[in-house]
N, C-alpha and C positions, 0 to 999 in steps of 0.2 A: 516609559519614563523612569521607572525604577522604583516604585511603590511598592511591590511583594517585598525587598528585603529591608525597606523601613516598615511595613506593616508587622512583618515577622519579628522586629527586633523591639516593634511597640508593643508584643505579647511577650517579648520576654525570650526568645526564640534565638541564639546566638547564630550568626550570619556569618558564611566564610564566602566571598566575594572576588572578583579579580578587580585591577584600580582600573579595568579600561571602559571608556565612554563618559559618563556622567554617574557612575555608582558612588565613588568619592563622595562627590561635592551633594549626591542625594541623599546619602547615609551621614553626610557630619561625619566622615573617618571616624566613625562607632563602629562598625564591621570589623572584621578579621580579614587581610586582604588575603590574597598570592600573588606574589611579585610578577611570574610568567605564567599565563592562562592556558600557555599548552603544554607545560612541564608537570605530570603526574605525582609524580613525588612532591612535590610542594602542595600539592590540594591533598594527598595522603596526610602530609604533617601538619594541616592546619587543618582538617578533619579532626586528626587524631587529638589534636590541641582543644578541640572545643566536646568532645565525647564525652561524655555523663554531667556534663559541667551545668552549673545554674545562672541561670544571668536575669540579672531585674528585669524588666521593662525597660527600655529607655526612651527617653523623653523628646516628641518632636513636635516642638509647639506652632510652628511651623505649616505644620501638615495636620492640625487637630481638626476634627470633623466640621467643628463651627467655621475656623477661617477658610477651609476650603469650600465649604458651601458658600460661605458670603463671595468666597472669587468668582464662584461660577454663577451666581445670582447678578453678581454688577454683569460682569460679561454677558449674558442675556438680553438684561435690562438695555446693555449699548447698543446690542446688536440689533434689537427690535426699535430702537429711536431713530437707527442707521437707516431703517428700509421707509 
């Protein structure tokens, strides 16, 4: 689904990513992308771009522990009224 590079970037963790599949729109374009995912030189420069560097936390309210427990607590709850 794409949770390690929003988890990584919820500790603060700067994320070099490519835009293909659903990383995009999972990360809120926070990430560092590379334009071509099989072109080396672009994940060298966007390596190099993010090396020794500090990056806050950033924020995905979103995806915070609580709302995602209540999703999968309703989804249970449906699922067992279903049977």
């Amino acid at each position: 689904f794409g949770m390690p590079p929003v988890e990584a970037m919820m500790c603060g963790t700067p994320v070099v990513t490519t835009k293909c599949a659903s990383i995009p729109e999972v990360t809120g374009n926070k990430a560092l992308y590379v334009e071509d995912p099989y072109d080396p030189v672009s994940w060298s420069r966007r390596l190099t771009d993010v090396m020794g560097s500090v990056q806050s936390p950033q924020d995905f309210p979103e995806y915070s522990l609580k709302r995602v427990t209540q999703k999968y607590l309703t989804l249970f709850v449906e699922a067992i009224n279903l049977s």
